[in-house]
MOPAC internal coordinates of N, CA, C and O (Angstrom, degrees):
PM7 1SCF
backbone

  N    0.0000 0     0.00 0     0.00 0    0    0    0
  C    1.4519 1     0.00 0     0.00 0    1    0    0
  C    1.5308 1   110.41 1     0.00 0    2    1    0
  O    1.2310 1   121.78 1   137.49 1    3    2    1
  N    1.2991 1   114.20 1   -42.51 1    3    2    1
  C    1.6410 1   122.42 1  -165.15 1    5    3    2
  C    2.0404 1   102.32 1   -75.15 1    6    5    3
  O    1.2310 1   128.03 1   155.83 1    7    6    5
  N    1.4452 1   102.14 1   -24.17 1    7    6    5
  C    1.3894 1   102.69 1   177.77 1    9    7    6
  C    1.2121 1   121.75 1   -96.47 1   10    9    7
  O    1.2310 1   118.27 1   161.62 1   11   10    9
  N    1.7229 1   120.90 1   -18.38 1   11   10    9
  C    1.0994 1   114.90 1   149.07 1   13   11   10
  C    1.6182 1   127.12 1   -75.11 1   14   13   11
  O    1.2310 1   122.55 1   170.27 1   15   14   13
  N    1.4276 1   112.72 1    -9.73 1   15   14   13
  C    1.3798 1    99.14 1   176.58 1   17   15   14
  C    1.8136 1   106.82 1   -87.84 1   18   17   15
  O    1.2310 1   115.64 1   159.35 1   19   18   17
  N    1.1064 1   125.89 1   -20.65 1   19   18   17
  C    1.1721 1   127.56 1   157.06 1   21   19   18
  C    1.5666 1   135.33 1   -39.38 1   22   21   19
  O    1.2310 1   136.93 1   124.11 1   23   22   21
  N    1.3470 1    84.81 1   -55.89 1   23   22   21
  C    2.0249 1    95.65 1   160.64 1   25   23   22
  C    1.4655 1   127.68 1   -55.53 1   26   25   23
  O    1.2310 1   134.72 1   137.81 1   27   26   25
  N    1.4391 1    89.14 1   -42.19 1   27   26   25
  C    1.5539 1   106.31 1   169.09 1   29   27   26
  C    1.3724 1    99.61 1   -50.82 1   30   29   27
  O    1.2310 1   104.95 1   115.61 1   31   30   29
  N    1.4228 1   145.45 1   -64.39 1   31   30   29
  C    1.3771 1   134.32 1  -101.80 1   33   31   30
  C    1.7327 1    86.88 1  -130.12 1   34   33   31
  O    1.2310 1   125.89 1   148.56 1   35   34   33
  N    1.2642 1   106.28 1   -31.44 1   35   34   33
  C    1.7413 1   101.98 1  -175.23 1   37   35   34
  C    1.5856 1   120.28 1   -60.30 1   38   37   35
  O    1.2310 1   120.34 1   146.69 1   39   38   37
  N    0.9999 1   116.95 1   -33.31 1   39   38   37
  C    1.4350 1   102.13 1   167.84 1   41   39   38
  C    1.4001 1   133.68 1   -72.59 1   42   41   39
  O    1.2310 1   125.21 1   156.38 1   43   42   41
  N    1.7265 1   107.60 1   -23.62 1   43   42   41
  C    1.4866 1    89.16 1  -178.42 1   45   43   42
  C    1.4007 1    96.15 1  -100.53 1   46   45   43
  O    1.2310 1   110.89 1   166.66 1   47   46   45
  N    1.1502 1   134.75 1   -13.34 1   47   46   45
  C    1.7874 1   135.94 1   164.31 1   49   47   46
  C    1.8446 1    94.83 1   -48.83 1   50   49   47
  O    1.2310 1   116.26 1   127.96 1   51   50   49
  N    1.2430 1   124.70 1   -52.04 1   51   50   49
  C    1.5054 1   111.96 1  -168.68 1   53   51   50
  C    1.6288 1   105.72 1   -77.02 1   54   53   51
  O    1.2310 1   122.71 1   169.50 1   55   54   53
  N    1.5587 1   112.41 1   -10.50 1   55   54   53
  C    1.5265 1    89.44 1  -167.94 1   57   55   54
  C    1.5009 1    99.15 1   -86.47 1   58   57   55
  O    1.2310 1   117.12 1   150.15 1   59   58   57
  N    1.0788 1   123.08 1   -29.85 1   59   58   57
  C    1.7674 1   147.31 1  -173.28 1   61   59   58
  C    1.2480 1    88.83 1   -49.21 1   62   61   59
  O    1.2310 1   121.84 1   102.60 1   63   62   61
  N    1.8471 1   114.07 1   -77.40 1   63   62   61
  C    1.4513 1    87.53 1   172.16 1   65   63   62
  C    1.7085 1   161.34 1   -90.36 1   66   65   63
  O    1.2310 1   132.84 1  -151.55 1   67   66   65
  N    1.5503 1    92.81 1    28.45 1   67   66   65
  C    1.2294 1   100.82 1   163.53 1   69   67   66
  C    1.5056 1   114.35 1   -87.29 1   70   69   67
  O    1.2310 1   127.34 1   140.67 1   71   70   69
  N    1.4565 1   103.47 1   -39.33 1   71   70   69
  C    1.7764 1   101.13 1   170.62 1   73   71   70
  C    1.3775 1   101.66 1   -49.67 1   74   73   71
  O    1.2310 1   114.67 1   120.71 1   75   74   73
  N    1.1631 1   127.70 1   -59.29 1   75   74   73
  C    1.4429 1   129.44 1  -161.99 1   77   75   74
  C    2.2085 1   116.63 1   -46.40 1   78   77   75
  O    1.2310 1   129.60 1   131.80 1   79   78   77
  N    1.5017 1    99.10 1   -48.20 1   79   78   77
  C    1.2778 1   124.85 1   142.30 1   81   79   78
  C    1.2206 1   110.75 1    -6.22 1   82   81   79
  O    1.2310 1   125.24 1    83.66 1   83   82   81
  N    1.8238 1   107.53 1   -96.34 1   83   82   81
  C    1.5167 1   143.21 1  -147.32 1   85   83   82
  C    2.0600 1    81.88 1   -64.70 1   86   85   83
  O    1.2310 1   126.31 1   141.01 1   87   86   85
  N    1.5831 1   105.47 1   -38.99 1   87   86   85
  C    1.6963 1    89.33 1  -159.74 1   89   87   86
  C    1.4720 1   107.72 1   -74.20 1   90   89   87
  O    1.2310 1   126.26 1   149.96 1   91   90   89
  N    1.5621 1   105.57 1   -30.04 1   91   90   89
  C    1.7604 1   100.31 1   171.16 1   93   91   90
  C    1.1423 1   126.14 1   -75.32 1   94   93   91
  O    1.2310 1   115.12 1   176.92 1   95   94   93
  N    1.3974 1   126.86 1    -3.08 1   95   94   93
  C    1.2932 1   114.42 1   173.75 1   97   95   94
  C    1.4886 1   106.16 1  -101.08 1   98   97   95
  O    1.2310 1   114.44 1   169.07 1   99   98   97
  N    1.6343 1   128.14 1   -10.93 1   99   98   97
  C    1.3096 1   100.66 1   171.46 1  101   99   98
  C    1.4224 1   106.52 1   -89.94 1  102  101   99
  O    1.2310 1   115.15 1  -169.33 1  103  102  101
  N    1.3492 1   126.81 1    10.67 1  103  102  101
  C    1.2693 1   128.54 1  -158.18 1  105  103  102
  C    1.9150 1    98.89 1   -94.64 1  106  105  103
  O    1.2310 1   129.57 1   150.55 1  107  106  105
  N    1.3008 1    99.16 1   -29.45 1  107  106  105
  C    1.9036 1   122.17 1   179.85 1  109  107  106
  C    1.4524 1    98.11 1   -87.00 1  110  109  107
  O    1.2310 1   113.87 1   148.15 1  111  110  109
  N    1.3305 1   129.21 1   -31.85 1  111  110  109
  C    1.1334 1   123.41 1  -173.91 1  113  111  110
  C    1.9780 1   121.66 1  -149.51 1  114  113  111
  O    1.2310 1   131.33 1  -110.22 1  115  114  113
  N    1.3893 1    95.73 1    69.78 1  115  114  113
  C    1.6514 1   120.77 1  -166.90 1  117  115  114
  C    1.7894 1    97.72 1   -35.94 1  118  117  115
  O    1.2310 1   132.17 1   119.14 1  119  118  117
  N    1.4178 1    94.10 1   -60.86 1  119  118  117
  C    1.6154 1   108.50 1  -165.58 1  121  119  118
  C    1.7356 1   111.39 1   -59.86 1  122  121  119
  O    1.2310 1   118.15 1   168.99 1  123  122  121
  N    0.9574 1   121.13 1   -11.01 1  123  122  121
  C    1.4502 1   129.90 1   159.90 1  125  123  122
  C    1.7983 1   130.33 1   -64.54 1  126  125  123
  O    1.2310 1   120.75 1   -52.64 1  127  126  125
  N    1.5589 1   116.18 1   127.36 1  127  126  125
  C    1.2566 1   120.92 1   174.47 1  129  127  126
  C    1.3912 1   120.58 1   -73.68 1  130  129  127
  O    1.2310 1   128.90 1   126.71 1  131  130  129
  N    1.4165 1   100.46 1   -53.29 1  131  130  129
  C    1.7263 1   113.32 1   178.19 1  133  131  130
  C    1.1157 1    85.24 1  -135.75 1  134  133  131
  O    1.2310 1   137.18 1     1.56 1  135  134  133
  N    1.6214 1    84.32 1  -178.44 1  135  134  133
  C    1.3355 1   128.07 1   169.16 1  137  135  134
  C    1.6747 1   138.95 1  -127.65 1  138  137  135
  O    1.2310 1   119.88 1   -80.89 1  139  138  137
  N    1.4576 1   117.83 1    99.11 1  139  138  137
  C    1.6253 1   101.15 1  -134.24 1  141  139  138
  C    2.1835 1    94.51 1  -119.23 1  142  141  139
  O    1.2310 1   126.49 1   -32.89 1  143  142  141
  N    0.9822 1   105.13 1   147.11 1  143  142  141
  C    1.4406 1   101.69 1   157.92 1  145  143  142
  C    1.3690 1   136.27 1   -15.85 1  146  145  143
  O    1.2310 1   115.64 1   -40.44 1  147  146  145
  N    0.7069 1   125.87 1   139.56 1  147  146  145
  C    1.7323 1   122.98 1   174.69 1  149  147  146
  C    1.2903 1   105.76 1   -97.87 1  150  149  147
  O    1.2310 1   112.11 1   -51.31 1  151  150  149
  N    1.5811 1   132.48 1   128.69 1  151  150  149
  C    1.3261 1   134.81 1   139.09 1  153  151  150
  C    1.5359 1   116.38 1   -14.47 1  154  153  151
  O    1.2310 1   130.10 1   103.98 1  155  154  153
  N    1.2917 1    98.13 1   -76.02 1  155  154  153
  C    1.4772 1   115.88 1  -172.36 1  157  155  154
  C    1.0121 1   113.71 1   -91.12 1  158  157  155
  O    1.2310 1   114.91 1  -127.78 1  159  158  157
  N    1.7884 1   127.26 1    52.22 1  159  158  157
  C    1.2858 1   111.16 1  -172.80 1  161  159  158
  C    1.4399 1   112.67 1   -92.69 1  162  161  159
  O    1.2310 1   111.02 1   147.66 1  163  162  161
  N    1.1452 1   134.50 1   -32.34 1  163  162  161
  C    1.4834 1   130.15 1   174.26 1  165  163  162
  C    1.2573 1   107.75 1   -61.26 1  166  165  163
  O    1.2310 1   106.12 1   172.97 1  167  166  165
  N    1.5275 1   143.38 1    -7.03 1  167  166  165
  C    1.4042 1   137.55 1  -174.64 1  169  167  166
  C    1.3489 1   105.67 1  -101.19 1  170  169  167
  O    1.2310 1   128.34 1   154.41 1  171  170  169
  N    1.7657 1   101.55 1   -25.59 1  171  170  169
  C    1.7529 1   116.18 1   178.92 1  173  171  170
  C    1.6232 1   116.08 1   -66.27 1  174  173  171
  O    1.2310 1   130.81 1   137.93 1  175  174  173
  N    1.6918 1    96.76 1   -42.07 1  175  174  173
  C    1.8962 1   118.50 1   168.71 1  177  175  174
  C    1.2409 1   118.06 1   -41.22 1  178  177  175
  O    1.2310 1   125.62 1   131.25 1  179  178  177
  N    1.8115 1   106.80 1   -48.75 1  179  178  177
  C    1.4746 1   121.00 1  -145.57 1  181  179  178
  C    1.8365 1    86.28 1   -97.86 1  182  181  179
  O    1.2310 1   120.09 1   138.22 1  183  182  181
  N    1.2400 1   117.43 1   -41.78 1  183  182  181
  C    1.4456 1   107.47 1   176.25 1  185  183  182
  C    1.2994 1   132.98 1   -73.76 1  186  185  183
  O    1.2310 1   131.76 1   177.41 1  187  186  185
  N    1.6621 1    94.89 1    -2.59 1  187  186  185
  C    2.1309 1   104.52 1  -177.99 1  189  187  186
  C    1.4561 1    97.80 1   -95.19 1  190  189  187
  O    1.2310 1   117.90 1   147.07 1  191  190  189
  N    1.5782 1   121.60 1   -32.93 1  191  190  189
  C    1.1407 1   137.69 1   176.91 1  193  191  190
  C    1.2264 1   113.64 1   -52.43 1  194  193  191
  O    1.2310 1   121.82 1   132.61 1  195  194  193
  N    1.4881 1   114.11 1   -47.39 1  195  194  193
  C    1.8601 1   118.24 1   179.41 1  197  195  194
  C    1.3251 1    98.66 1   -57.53 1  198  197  195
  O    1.2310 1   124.73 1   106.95 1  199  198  197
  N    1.6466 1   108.53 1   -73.05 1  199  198  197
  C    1.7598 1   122.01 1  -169.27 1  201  199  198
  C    1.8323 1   102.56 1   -28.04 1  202  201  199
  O    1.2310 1   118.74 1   125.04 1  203  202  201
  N    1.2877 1   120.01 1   -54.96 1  203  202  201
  C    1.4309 1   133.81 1  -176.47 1  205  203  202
  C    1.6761 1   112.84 1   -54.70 1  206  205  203
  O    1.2310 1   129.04 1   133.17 1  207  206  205
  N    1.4640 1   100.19 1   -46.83 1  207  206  205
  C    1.8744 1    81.42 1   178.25 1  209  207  206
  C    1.9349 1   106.33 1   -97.06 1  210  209  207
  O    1.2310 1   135.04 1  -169.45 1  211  210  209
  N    1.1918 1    88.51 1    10.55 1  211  210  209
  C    2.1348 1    91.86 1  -169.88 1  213  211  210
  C    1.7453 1    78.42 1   -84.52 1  214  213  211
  O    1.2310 1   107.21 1   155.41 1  215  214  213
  N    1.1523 1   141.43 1   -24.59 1  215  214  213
  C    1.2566 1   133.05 1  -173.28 1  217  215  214
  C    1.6720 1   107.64 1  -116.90 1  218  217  215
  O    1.2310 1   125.68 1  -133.18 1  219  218  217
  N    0.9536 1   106.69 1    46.82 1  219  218  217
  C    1.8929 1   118.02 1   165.93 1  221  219  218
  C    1.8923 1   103.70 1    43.15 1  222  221  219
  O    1.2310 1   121.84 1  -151.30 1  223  222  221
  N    1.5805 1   114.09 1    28.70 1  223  222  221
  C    1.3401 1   107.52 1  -167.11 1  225  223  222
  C    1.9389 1    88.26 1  -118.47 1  226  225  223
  O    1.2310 1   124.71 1  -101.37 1  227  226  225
  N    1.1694 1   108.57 1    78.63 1  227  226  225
  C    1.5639 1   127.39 1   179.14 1  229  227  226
  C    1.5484 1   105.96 1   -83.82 1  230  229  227
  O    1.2310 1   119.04 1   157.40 1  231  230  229
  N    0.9521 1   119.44 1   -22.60 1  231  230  229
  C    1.7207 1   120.84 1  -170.48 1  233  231  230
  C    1.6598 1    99.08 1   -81.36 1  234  233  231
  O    1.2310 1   122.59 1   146.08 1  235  234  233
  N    1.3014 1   112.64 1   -33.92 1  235  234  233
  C    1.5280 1    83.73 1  -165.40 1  237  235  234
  C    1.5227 1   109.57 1  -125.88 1  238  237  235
  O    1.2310 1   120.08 1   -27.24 1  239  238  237
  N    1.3626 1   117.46 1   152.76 1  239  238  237
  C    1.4953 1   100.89 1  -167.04 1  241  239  238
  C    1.9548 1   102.79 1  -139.96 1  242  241  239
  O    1.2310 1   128.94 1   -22.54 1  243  242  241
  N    1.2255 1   100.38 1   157.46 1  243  242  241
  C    1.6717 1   106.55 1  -177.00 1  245  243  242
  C    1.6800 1   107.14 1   -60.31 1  246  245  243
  O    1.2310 1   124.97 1   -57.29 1  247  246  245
  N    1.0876 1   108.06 1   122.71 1  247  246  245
  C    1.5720 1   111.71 1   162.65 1  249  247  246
  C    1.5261 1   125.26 1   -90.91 1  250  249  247
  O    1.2310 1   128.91 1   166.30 1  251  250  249
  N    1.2290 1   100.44 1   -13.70 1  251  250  249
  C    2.1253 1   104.88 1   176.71 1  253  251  250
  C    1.6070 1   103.71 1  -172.78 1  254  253  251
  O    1.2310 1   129.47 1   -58.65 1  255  254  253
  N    0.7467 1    99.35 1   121.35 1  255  254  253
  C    1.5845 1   107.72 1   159.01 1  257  255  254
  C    1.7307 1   141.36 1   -93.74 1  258  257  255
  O    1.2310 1   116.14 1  -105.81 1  259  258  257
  N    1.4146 1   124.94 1    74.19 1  259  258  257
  C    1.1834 1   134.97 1  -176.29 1  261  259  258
  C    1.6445 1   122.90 1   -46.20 1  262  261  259
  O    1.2310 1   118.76 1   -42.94 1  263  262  261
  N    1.1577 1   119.97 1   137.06 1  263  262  261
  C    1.8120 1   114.56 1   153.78 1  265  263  262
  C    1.3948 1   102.76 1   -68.44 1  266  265  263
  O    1.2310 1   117.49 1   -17.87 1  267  266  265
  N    1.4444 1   122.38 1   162.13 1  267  266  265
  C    1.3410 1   119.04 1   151.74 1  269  267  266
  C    1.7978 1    90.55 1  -118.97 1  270  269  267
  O    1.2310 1   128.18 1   -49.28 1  271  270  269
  N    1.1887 1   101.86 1   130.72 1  271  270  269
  C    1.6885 1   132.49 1   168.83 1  273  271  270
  C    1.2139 1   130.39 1   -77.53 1  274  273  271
  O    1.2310 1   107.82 1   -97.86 1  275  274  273
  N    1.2460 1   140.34 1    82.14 1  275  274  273
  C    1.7053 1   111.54 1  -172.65 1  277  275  274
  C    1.7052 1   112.89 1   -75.60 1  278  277  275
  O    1.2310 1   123.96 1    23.39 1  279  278  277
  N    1.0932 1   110.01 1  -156.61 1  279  278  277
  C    2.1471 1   112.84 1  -178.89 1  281  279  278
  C    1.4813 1   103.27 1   -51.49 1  282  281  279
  O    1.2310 1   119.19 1   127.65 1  283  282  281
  N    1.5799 1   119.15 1   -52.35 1  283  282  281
  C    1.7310 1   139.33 1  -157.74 1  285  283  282
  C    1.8543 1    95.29 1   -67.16 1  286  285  283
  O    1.2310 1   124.15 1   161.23 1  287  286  285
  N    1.6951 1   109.64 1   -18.77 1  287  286  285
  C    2.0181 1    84.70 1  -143.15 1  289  287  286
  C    1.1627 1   114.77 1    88.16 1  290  289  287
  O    1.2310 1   110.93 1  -175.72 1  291  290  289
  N    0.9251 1   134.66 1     4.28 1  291  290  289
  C    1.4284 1   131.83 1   166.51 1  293  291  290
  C    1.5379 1   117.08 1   -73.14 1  294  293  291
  O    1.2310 1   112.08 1   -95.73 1  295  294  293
  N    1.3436 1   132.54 1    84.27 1  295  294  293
  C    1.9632 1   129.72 1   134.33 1  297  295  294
  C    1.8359 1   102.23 1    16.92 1  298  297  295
  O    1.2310 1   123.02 1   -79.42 1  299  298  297
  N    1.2350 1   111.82 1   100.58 1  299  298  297
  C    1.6384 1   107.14 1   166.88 1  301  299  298
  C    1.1466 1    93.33 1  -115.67 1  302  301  299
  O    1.2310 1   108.38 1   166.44 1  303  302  301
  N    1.4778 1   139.32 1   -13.56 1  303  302  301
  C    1.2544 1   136.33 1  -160.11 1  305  303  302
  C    1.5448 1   136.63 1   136.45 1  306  305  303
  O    1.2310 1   111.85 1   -27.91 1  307  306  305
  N    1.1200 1   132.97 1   152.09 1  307  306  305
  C    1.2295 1   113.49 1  -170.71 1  309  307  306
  C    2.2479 1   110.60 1  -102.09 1  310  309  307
  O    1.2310 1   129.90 1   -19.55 1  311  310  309
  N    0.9881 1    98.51 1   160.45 1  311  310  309
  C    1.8379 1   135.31 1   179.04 1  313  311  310
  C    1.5901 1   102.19 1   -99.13 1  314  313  311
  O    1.2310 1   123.03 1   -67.06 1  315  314  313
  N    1.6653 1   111.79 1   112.94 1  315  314  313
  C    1.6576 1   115.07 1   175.09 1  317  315  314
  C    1.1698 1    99.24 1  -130.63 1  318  317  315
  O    1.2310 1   119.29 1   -40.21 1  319  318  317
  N    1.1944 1   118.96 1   139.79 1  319  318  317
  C    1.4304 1   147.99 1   164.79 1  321  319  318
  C    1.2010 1   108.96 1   -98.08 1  322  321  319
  O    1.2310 1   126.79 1   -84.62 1  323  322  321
  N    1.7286 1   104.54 1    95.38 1  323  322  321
  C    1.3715 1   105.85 1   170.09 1  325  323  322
  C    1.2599 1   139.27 1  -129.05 1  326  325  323
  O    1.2310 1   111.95 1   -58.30 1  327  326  325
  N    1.2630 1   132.79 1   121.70 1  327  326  325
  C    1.6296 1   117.94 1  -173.50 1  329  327  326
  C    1.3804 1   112.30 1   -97.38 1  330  329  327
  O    1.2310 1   132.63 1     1.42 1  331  330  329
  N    1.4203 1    93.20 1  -178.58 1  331  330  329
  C    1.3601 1   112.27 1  -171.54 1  333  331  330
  C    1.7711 1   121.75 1  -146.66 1  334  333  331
  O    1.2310 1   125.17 1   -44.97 1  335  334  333
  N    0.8912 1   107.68 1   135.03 1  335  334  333
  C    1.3073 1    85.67 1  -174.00 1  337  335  334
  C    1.5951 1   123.16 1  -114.91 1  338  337  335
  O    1.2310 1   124.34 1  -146.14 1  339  338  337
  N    1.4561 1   109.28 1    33.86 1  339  338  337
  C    1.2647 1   123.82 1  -166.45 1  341  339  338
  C    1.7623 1   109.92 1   -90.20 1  342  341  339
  O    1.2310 1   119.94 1   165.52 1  343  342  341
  N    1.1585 1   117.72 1   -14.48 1  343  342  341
  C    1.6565 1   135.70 1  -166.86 1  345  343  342
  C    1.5233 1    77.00 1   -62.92 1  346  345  343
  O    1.2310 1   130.61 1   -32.30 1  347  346  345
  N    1.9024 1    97.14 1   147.70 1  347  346  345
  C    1.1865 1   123.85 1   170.71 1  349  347  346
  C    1.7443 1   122.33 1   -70.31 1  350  349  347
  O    1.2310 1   133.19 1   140.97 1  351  350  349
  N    1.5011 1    92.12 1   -39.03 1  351  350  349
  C    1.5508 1    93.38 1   167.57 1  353  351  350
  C    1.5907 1   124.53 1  -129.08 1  354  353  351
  O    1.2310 1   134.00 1  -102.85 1  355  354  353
  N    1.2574 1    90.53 1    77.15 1  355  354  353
  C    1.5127 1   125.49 1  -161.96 1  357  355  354
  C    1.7270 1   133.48 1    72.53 1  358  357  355
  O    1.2310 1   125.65 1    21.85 1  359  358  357
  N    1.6726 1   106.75 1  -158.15 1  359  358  357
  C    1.8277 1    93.76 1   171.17 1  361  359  358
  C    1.3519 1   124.12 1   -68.59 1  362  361  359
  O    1.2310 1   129.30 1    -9.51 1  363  362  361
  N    1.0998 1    99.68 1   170.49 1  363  362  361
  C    1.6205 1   126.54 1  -167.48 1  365  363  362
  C    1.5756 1   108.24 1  -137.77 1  366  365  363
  O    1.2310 1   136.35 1   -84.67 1  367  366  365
  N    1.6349 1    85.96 1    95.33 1  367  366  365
  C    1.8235 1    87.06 1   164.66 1  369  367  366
  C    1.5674 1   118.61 1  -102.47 1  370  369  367
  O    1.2310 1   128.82 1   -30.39 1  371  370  369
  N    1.7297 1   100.61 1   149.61 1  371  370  369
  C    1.7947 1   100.26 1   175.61 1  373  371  370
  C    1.0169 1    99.22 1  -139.63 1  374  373  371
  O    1.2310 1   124.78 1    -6.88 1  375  374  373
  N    1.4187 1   108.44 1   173.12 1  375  374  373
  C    1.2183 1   120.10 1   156.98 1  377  375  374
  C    1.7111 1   126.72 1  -101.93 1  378  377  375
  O    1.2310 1    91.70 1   -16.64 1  379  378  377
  N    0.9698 1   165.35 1   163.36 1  379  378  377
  C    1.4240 1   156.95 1   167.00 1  381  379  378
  C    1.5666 1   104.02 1  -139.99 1  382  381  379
  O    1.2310 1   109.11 1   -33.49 1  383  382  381
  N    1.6436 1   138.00 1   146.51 1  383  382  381
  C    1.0483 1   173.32 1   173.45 1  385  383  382
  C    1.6067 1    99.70 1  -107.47 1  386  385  383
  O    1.2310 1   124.17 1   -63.13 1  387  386  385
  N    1.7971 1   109.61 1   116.87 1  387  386  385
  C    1.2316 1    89.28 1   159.27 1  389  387  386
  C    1.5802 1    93.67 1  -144.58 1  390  389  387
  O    1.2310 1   117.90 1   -38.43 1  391  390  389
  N    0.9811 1   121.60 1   141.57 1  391  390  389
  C    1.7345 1   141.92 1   171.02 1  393  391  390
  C    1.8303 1    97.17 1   -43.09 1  394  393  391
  O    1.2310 1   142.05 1   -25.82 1  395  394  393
  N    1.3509 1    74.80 1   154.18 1  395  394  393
  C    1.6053 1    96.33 1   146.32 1  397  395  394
  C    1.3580 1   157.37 1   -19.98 1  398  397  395
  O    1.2310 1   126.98 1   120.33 1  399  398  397
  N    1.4784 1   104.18 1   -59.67 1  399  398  397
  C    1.7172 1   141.61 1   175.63 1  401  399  398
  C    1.2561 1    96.19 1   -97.88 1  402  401  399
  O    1.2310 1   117.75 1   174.24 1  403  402  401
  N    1.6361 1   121.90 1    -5.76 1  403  402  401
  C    1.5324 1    88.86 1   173.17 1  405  403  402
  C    2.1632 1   110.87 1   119.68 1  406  405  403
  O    1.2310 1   136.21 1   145.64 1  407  406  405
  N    1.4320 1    86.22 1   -34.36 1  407  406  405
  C    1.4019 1    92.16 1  -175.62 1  409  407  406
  C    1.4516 1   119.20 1   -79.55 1  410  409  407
  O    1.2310 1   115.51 1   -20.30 1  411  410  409
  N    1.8287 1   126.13 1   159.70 1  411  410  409
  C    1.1244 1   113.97 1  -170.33 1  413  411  410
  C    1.2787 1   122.96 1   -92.11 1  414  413  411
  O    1.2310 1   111.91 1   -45.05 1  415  414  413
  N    0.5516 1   132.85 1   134.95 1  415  414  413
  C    1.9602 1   132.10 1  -157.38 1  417  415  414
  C    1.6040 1    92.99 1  -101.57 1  418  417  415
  O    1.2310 1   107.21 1   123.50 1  419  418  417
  N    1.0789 1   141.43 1   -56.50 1  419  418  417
  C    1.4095 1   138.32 1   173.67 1  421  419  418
  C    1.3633 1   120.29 1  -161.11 1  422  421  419
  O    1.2310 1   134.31 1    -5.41 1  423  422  421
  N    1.1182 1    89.93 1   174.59 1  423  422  421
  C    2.1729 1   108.19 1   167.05 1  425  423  422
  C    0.8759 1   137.55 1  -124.46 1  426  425  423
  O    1.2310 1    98.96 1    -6.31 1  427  426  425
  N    1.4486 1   155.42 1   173.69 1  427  426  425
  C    1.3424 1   146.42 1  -171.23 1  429  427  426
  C    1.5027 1   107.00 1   179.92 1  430  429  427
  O    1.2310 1   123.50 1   -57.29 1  431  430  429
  N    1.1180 1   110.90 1   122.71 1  431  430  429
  C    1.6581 1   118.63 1  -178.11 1  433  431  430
  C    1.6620 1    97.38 1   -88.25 1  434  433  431
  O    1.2310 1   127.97 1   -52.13 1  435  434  433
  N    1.8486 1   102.25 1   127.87 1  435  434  433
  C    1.6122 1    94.68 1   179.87 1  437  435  434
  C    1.5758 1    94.95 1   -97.60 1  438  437  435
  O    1.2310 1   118.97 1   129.45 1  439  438  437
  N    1.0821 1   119.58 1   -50.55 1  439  438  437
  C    1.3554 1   115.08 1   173.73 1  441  439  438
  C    1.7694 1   113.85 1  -145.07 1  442  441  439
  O    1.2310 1   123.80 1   -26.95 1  443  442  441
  N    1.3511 1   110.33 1   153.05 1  443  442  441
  C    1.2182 1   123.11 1   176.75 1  445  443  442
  C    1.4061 1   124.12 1  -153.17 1  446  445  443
  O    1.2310 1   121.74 1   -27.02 1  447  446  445
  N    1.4068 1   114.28 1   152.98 1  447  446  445
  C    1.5390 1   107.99 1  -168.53 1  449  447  446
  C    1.4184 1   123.11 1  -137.91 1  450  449  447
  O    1.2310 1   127.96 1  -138.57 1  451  450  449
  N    1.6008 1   102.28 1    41.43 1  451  450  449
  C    1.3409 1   115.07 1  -161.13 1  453  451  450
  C    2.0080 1   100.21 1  -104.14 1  454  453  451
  O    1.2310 1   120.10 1   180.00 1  455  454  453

C-alpha cells in the first residue's frame, strides 16, 4: 500500500518542486527570462566549492548552478542552490542570485526546518 501510494504521489511532489525552484530563482533574479545550463558548470561547482572551504564554510555546498538569461541571451548572472547543513533543526536550502561583478542580486529560502 505505502509503495503504491508513493507512485501515486512522486510526480506531482517533483513537479511542485521544480515550480517551487523556477519561483525562487526569478524571485533572486526578477530581470531574468530563463534559466539555462552552464557550459562550464562542473568547473563553476568545483570553483564555488574552493571559494567555500578557502573561507572555513565546509558545511554547506552548491547543489546546481544556473545562467540567468535575459530576452537577447545575454549572461546577467548566475542562480545557486545551496545548502547547508549547519541549521539547528536540520538543512537549509536556498537559492542566491548573483550578478556579474560579483554582487548578490538575491535570496530565497527553498526549505527550512528550524
Amino acid at each position: 500500500m505505502l509503495g503504491l501510494v508513493y507512485q501515486v504521489t512522486k510526480d506531482p511532489i517533483a513537479a511542485e518542486e521544480a515550480k517551487e525552484k523556477q519561483e525562487a530563482y526569478q524571485a533572486v533574479f526578477p530581470d531574468a527570462a530563463s534559466f539555462e545550463e552552464l557550459d562550464e558548470k562542473d568547473a563553476s561547482l568545483e570553483k564555488a566549492a574552493d571559494v567555500l572551504e578557502e573561507n572555513g564554510l565546509s558545511a554547506e555546498h552548491i547543489d546546481e548552478v544556473l545562467g540567468a538569461v535575459d530576452d537577447s541571451g545575454k549572461l546577467l548572472g548566475v542562480v545557486m542552490n545551496v545548502t547547508t547543513t549547519e541549521g539547528y533543526g536540520g538543512d537549509i536550502n536556498f537559492s542566491m542570485g548573483i550578478q556579474k561583478d560579483g554582487t548578490l542580486n538575491g535570496i530565497q529560502i527553498l526549505s527550512i526546518s528550524e
